[in-house]
BAMAR-360055 format. One record per residue (C-alpha): residue in one letter; y negated, z negated, x. Coordinates in steps of 0.001 Angstrom, whole numbers, padded with zeros to 6 digits, always signed. Each point is the difference from the previous one (the first is absolute). Example, Ala and Ser with C-alpha at 12.3 -4.5 7.8 and 13.67 -1.06 7.14 Angstrom:
% BAMAR-360055
A+004500-007800+012300;S-003440+000660+001370;
This chain:
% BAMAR-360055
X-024816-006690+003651;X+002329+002922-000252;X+000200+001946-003188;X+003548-000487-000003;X+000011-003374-000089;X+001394-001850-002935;X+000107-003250-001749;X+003231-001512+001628;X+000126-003485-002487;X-000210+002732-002904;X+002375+002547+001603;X+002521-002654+000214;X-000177-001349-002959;X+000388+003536-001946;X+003055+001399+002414;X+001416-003036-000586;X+000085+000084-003408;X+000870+003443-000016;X+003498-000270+001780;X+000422-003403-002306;X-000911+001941-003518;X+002012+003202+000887;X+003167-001217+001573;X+000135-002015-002770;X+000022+002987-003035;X+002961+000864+001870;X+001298-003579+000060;X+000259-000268+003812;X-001493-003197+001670;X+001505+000637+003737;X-001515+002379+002304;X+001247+002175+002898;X-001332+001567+002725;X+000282+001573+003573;X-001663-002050+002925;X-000822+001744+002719;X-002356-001859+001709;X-003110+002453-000918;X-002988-001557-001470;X+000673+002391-003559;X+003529-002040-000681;X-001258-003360+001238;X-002647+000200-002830;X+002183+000997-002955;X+002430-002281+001452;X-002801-002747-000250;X-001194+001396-003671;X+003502-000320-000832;X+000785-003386+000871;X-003078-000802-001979;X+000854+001278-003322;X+003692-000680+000381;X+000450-003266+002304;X+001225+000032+003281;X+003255-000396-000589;X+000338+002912-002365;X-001441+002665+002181;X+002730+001419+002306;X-000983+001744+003483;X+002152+002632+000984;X-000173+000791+004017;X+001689+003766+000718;X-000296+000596+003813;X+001277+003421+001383;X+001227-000235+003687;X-003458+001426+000998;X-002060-002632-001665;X-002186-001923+002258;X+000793-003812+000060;X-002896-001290-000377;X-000081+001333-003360;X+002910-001976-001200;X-001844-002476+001753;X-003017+000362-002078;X+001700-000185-003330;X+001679-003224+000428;X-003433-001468+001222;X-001151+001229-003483;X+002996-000930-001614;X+000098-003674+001429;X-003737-000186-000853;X+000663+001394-003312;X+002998-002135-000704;X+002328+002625-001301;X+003623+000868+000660;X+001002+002478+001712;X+002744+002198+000843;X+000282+003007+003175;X+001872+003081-000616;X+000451+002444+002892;X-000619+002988-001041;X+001399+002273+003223;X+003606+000441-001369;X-001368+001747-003039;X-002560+002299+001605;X+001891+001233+002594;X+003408+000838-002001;X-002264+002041-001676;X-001578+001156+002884;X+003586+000305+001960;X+001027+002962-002527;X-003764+001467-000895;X-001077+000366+003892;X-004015+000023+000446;X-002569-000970+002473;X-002714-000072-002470;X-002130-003063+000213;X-000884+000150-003786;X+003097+001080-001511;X+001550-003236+002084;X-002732-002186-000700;X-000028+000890-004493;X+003874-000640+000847;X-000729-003156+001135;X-002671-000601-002883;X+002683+001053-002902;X+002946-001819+001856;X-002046-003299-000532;X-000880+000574-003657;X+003689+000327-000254;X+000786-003594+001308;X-002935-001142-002054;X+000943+001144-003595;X+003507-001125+000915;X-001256-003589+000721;X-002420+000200-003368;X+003029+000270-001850;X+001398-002788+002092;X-002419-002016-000491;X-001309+000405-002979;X-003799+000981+000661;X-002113+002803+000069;X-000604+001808+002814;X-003590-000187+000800;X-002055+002833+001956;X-002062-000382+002828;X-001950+003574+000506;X-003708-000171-000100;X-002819+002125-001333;X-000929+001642+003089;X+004024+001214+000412;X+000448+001080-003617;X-003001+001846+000222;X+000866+001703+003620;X+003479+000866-001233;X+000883-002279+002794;X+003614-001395-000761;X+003363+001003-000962;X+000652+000791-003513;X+002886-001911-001362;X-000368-001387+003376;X-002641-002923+000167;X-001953+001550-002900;X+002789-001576-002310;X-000551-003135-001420;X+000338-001441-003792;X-003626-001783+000656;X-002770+001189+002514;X-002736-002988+000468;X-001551+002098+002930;X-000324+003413-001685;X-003717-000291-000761;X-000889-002006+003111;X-001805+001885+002747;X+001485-000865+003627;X-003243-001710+000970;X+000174-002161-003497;X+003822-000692+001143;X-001197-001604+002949;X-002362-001886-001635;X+001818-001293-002473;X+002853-000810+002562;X-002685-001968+001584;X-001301-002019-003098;X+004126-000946-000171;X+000147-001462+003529;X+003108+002359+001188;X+001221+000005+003656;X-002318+001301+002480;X+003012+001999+001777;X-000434+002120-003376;X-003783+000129-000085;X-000278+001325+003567;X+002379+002072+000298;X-000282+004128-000314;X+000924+001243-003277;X+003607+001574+001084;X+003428+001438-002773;X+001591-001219+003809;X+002187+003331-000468;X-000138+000828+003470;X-001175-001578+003251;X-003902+000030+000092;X-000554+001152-003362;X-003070-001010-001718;X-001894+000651-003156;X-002889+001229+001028;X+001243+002348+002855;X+002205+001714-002872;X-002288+000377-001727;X-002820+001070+002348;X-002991-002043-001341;X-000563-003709-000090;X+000358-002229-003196;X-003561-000626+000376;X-000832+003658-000489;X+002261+000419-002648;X-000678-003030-002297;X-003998+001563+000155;X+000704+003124-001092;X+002881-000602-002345;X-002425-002802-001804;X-002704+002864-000514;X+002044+003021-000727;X+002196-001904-002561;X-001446-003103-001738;X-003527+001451+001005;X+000624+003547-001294;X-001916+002031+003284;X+000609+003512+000077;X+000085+001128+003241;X-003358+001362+001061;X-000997-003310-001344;X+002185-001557+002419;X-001336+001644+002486;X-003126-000332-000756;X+000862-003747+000272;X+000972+000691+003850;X+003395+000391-000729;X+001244+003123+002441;X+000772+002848-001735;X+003800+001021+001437;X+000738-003786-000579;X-000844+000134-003815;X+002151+003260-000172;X+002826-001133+001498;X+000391-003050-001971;X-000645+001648-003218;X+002355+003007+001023;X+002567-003130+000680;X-000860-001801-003561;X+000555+002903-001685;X+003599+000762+002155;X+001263-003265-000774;X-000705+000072-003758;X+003680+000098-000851;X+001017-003363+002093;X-002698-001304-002524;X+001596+001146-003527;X+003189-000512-001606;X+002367+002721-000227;X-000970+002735-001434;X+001726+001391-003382;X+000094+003332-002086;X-001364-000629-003603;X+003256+001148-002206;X-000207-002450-003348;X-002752-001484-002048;X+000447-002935+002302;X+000165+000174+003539;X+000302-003345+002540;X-003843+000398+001715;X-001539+002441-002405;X+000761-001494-003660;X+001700-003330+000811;X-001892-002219+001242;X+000569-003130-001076;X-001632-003299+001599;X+002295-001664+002372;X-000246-003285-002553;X+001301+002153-002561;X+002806-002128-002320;X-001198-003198+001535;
């Protein structure tokens, strides 16, 4: 049994719940979300049509002219499985007007273009529609710094935000979603042959174990090591943790008055219900 491993009938239950309970303080019963055919969406998609019903969960596909296919592909599989509406929005006219006046060859510039473009069309069809927009970045991302901020980091709700990539697949298994989702390499599909991993440089596997003992664990690092975990590896993911700190917070404001949003005001999200 992995160590990561988690109690999917429980897990359920509680992220269900949680998008239920919390989109409702807010008074929202209707969910939205981008699809992209990537095993991360396809589960909050599935939490989503869980808490909300089917019909009230809306799937947003954004394809640039680059996008693979298949991965339009994918997401109606999910979709059809799922039972959900959906609606495609290209993307392409967007990015490159912006792109036809700001000229750059840069992969990541393009690609967090493409990322922020999309959150665009989505909080345009929340108001639409009526429904949250719902998040679909796991642990092992938020922790790597390893999305766009105000890009696909935005969301009202996050289900996956304390789920490990190996717990996402489980619990994506436990759910019964497409195997064209389940197989597939983790991939943003922002350029031909990206992937996960090969952006990143190490495998989910190898992540998952040493974000599980550095963080919920609390290892320092010659523990890790001492553990077998290699020594550059634990320093460059710590030196990236500690990079990507600010994708993690909210922004960040000067104290001025007695009280200040973040520092004195902090009031529960329930508050005046």
């Amino acid at each position: 049994m992995n160590r990561l491993d988690v109690q999917c009938d429980l897990v359920e239950r509680m992220l269900v719940q949680f998008l239920r309970k919390e989109a409702g303080k807010f008074g929202f019963q209707r969910a939205v979300l981008g699809l992209s055919g990537g095993i991360d969406s396809a589960l909050s998609a599935a939490l989503a049509a869980r808490a909300f019903g089917p019909g009230n969960v809306l799937a947003v596909m954004m394809p640039y002219r680059t996008s693979n296919p298949s991965s339009e592909r994918d997401a109606r599989t999910v979709a059809g499985k799922l039972g959900i509406p959906t609606r495609r929005i290209d993307i392409s006219a967007m990015v490159d007007g912006y792109f036809g006046q700001v000229e750059t060859q840069d992969r990541m510039r393009r690609g967090n273009a493409m990322a922020r473009a999309r959150m665009i069309v989505l909080y345009d069809q929340s108001a639409d529609w009526g429904g949250l927009v719902i998040g679909t970045s796991n642990k092992t991302e938020i922790l790597l710094g390893y999305s766009t901020l105000f890009g696909d980091y935005a969301s009202a709700l996050n289900p996956l935000g304390d789920l490990y990539k190996h717990q996402v697949f489980q619990l994506s298994r436990h759910l019964g979603l497409p195997e064209c989702v389940l197989e597939k390499a983790p991939s943003a599909d922002l350029f031909e042959g990206q992937t996960d991993e090969g952006e990143i440089g190490y495998s989910y596997a190898e992540l998952d174990a040493l974000l599980f003992e550095l963080v919920d664990e609390r290892r320092s690092e010659a523990e890790l090591v001492q553990r077998g975990f290699a020594r550059d590896f634990v320093r460059a993911i710590m030196r990236r943790m500690a990079l990507h700190q600010y994708k993690r917070m909210p922004p960040v404001i000067p104290k001025l008055s007695e009280r200040t949003v973040n520092h004195d005001f902090r009031y529960l999200r329930s508050w005046g219900h």
